[in-house]
C-alpha positions in Angstrom: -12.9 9.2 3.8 -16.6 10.9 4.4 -16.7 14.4 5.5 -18.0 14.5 9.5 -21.7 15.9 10.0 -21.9 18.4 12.7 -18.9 20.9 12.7 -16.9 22.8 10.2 -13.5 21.2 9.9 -12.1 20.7 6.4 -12.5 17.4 4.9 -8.7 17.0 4.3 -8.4 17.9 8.1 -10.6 14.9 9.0 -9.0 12.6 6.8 -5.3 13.9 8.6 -7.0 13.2 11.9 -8.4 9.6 11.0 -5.3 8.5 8.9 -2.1 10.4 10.2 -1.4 8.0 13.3 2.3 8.0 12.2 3.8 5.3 14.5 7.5 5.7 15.9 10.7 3.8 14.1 9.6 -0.6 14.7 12.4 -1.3 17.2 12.1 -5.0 18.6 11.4 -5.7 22.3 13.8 -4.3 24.8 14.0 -6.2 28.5 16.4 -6.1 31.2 16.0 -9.6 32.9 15.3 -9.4 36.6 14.6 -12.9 37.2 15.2 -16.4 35.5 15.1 -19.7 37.0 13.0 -23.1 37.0 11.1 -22.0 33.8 10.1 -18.7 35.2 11.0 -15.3 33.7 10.7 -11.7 34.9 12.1 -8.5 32.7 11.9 -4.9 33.0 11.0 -3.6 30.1 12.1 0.1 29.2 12.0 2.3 25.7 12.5 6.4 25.6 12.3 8.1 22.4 11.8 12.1 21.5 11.7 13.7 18.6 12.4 17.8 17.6 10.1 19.1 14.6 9.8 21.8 12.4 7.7 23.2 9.1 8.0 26.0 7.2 4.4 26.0 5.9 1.1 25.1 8.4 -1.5 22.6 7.7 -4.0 23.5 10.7 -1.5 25.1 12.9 -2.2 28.9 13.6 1.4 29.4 13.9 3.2 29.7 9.8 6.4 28.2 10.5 5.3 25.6 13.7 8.3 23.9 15.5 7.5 21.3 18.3 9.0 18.3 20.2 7.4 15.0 21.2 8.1 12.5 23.6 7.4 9.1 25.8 8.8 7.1 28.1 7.3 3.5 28.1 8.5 1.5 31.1 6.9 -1.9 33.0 7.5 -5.3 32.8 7.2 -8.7 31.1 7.4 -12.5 31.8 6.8 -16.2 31.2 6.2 -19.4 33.2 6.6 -22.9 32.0 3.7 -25.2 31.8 3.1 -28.9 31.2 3.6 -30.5 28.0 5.7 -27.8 26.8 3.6 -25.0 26.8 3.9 -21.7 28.8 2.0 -19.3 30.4 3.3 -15.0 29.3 2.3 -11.3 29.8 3.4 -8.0 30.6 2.2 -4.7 32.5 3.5 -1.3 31.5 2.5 2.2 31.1 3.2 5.1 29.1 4.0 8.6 29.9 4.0 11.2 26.9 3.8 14.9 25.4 3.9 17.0 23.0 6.0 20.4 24.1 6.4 23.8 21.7 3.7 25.1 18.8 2.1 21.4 18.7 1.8 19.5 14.9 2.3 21.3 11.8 -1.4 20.2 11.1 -3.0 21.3 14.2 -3.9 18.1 15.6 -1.6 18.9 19.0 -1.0 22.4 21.2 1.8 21.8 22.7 -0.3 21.5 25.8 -0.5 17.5 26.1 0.6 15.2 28.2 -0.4 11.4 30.0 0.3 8.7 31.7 -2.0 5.7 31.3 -1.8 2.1 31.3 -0.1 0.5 27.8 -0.1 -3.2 27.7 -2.0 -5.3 29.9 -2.1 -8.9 29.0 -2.0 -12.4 29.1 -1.7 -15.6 27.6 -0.5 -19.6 26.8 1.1 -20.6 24.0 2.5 -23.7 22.7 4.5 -24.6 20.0 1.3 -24.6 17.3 -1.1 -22.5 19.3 -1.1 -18.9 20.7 -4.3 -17.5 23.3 -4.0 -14.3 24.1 -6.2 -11.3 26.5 -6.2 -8.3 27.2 -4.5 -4.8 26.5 -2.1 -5.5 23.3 -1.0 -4.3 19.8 -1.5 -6.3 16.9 -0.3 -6.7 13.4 -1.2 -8.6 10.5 0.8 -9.1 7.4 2.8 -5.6 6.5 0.0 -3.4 8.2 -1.3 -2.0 5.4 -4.8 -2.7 7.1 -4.2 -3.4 10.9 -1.0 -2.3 12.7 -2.0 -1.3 16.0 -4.2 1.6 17.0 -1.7 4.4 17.2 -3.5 7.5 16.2 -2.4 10.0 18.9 -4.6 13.1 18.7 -4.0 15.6 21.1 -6.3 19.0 22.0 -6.8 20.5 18.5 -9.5 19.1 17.8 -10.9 19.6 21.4 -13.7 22.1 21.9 -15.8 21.9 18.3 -18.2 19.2 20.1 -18.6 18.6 24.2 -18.9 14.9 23.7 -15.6 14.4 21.4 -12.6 14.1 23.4 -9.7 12.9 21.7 -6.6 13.8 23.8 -4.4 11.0 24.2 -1.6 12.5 25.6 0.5 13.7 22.7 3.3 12.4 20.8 1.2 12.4 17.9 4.2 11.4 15.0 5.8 9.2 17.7 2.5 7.6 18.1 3.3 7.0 22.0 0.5 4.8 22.5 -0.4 1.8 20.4 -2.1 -0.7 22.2 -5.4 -1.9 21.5 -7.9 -1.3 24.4 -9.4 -4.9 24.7 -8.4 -7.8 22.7 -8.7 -12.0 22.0 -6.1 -13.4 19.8 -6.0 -16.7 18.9 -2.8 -17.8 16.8 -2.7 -21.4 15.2 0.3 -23.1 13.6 3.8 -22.7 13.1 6.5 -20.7 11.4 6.4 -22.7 8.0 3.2 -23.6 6.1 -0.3 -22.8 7.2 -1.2 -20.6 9.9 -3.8 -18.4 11.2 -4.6 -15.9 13.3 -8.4 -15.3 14.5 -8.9 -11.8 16.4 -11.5 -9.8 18.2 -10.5 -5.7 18.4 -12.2 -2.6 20.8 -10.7 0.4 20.3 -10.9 3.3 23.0 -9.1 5.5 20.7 -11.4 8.5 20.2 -10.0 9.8 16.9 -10.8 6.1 15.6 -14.3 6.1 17.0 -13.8 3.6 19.4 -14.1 0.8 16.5 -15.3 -2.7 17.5 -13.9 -5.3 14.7 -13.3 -9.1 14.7 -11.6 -10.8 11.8 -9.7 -13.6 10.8 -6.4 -14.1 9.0 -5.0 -17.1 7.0 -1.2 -17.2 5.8 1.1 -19.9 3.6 4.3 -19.4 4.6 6.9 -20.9 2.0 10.5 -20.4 1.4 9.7 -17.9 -1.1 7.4 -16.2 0.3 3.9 -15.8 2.4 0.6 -15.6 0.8 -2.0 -14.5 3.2 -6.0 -13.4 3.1 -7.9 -11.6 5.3 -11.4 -11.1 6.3 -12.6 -8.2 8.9 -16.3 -7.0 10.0 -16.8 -4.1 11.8 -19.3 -4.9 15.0 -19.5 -1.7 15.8 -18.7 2.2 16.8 -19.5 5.3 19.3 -21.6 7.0 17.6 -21.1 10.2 18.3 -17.4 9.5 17.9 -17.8 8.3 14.0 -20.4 11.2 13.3 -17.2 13.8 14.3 -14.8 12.0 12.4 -17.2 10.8 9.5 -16.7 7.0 10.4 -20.2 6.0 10.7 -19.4 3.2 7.7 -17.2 0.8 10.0 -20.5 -0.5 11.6 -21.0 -3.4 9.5 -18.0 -2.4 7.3 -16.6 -5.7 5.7 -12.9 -5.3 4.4 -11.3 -8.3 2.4 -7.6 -8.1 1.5 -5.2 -11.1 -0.4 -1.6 -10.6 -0.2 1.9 -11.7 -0.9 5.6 -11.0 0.4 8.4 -12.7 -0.5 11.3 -13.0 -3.1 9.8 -15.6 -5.2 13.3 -17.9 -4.7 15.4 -15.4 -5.9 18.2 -13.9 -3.4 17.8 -10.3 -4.1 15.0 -9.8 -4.8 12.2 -8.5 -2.8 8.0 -8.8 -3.9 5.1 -7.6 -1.8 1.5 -6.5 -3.0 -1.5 -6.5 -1.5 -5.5 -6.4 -2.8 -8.5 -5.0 -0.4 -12.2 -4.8 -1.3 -14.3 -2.8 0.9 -18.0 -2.6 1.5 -19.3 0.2 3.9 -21.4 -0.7 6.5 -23.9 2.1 6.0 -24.3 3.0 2.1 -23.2 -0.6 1.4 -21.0 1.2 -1.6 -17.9 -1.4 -2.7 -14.2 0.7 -2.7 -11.0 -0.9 -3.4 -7.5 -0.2 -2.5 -4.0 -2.0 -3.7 -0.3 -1.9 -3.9 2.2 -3.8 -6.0 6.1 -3.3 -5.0 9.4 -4.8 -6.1 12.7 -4.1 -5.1 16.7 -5.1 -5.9 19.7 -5.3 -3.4 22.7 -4.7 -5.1 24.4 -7.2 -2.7 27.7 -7.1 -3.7 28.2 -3.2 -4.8 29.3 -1.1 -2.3 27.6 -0.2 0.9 24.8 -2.6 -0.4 22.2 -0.6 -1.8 18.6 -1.5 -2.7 15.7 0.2 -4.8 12.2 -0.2 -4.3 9.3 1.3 -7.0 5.9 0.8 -5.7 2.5 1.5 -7.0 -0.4 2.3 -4.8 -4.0 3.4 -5.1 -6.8 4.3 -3.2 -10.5 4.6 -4.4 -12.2 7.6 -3.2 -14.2 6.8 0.3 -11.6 4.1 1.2 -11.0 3.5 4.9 -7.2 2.7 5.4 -8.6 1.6 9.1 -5.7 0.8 11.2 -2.5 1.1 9.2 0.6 2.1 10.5 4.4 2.4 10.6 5.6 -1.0 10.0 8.8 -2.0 7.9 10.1 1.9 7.1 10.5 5.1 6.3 7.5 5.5 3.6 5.0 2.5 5.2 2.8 2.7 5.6 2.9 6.9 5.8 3.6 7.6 2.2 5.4 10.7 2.8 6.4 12.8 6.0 4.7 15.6 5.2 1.7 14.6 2.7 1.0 11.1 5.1 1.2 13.2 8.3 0.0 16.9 8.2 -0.8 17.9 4.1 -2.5 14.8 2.9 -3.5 12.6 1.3 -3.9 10.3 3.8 -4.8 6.6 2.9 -8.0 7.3 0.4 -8.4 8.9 -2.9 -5.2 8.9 -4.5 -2.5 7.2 -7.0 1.2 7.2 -5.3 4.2 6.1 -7.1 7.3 5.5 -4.6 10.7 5.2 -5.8 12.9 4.6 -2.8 16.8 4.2 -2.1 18.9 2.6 0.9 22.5 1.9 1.6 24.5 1.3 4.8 27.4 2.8 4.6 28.1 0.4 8.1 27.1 -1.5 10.3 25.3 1.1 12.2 24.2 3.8 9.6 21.4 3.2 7.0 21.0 6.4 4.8 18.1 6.3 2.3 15.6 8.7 0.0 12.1 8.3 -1.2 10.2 10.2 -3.3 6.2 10.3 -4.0 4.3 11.8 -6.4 0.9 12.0 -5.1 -2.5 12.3 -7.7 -5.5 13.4 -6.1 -8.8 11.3 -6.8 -11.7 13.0 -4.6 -14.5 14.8 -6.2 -13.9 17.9 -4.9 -13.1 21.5 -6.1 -12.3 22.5 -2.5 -8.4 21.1 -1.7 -6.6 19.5 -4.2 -3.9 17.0 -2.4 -1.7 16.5 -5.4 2.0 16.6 -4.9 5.8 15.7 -5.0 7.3 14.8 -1.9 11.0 14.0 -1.2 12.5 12.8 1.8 15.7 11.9 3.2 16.5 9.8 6.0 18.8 8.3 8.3 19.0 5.5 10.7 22.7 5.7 13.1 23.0 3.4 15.7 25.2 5.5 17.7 25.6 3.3 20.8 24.2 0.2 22.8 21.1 2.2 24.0 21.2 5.4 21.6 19.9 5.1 17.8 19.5 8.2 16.0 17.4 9.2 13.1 17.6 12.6 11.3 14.9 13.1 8.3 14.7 15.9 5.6 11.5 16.7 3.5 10.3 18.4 0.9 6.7 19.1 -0.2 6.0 20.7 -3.0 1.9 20.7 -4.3 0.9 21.1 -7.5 -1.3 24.3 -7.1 -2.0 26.8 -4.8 -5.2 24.9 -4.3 -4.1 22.5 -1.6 -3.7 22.0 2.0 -1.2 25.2 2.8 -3.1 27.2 0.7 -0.4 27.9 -1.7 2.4 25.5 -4.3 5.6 26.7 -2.0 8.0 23.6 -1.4 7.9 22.9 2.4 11.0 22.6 4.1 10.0 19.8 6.9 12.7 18.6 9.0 13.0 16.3 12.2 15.3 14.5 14.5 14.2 11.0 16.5 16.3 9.7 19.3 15.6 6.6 20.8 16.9 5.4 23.9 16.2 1.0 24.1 16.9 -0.4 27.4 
């Protein structure tokens, strides 16, 4: 990522406030039906979730040892309509209220001070059963969001007050990422659930910390019994310009990112494949940078408790812009690391990561796991050096109908006292999600 013009943040800071948009646990739709009858449908759709946060080392904070707590409360409502000839008319309406309480983010990104209500989703659309239309306020993912999953970068009011015209409160809940909705969208989705299908997309952001990036792209997937292929093509239309010149995002005007991919388990039960290929061309310097992961994992299907390993591979050329990745199928995706991917770095550009991850379920209702990083730092620069170990340890404990809760352990350990904290101490990070579906 390019250091911004015009104020005297760190460059590591920057990239933590472009890439860090850590997206709460993927929980399917909840709705409480209101109405249903002659085709129509009404829901009420309701999710809580808080979170309790600590650090024993600072990464921007001005406190050394910052605790905090985050929280939302999304709540609205959702519906569909039969049409003619089988097709159907859908869209929903809800808001989001959310805040950060305590020191703020162990990288300083949040005070403590934030809070908002605003308008989430507001969309709507027609779908068949081989076509999608869709306008309006929405989130969007394509393939395993390792390029575009939803603009959910929450700053809050540490970075307010370094320029007038930058204002990049959102309301808090930056790890939760409380708000993930794209401001304006047009999503057109063709084909089925087997074979070919496509989705072709127009994106404006009003996220401040993402420039308020204008993209359009379209995506093309073969999806087989063992496994979807799928390529990609976006071009950046545009930015705010004052916006990119704070963050150092002036390249997405004009940017053109290209990405192949594949997820599957090539026809073979246990097993589990996904990679994926991007080449990148910045909109300003026109300078080509590249980015990739290759993973495979095993389920141990019939050992106890069912546990699986996962090793995967990624790297990042320096000056790569992870644009809108997020959260998506875990712990460790796509924030590689609790501590590096959300407060230390490195943050989606200039590194090598290796991942070697571990779940079980010991039931039905708890999923226990560990990952571990190692982190090699590729940027130029003698200033911060972002190599690291990082291990964490997670649960997931579904502890009634509308309570699941998740408890993770971290440790971050750099390589040299060069590096974000200013020192090679092993962090002790630790945090506690609870999430209330309705």
């Amino acid at each position: 990522m390019k250091k911004s013009n015009g104020h005297n943040l760190s460059g590591y800071l920057l990239s933590a406030a472009v890439a860090a948009a850590t997206a709460a646990m993927a929980m399917p739709a909840q709705a409480y039906n209101l109405y249903s009858q002659d085709g129509t449908e009404v829901n009420l759709d309701v999710e809580a979730v808080f979170g309790v946060f600590s650090s024993d080392e600072t990464y921007g904070n001005s406190e050394s040892e910052p605790g905090w707590q985050e929280g939302y409360i999304k709540y609205g409502f959702s519906g569909s309509r039969d049409l003619s000839n089988g097709a159907s008319l859908f869209g929903a309406a809800n808001a989001v209220s959310s805040g950060t309480w305590g020191d703020g983010d162990a990288a300083g990104l949040t005070t403590g001070d934030e809070n908002k209500t605003k308008i989430e989703d507001l969309y709507i659309g027609v779908r068949t059963d081989m076509f999608e239309l869709s306008v309006g306020r929405q989130n969007l993912t394509i393939g395993d969001g390792f390029i575009l999953n939803g603009d959910s970068l929450n700053l809050g009011k540490g970075l307010e007050g370094i320029d007038p015209a930058f204002e990049p409160d959102r309301g808090g809940a930056y790890w939760l990422a409380a708000r993930k909705a794209f401001d304006k969208t047009v999503v057109a989705r063709v084909g089925g659930d087997d074979g070919v299908r496509s989705d072709i997309f127009w994106i404006e952001s009003d996220n401040a910390g993402q420039a308020s990036t204008e993209l359009a792209g379209v995506n093309l997937e073969y999806v087989t019994e063992k496994g979807t292929f799928g390529a990609m093509y976006i071009k950046g239309l545009g930015v705010d310009a004052g916006e990119a010149a704070f963050m150092g995002l002036e390249g997405r005007d004009g940017q053109k990112t290209i990405s192949v991919r594949y997820q599957g388990n090539a026809g073979v039960e246990n097993l589990f494949l996904s990679s994926e290929y991007v080449s990148q061309e910045d909109g300003v310097t026109g300078d080509d940078t590249n980015a990739w992961y290759a993973e495979a994992g095993w389920t141990f299907a019939d050992a106890p408790w069912a546990p699986s390993v996962n090793y995967r591979f990624t790297s990042y050329d320096a000056g790569y812009d992870p644009l809108f990745f997020g959260f998506n199928r875990g712990y460790g995706t796509w924030f590689q690391g609790e501590v590096a991917a959300n407060y230390a770095g490195p943050f989606g550009t200039g590194t090598d990561i290796n991942y070697l991850g571990v779940t079980a379920h010991p039931t039905e209702m708890l999923t226990v796991g560990a990952g571990y990083f190692n982190f090699e730092d590729k940027n130029d620069t003698d200033a911060v050096d972002l190599s690291a170990n990082e291990l964490n340890i997670w649960a997931e404990w579904v502890a009634m109908d509308h309570l699941i809760i998740s408890p993770v352990l971290g440790f971050y350990t750099p390589d040299n006292a060069n590096s974000s904290q200013g020192n090679d101490n092993t962090n002790t990070y630790a945090q506690i999600i609870a999430i209330v579906p309705f």
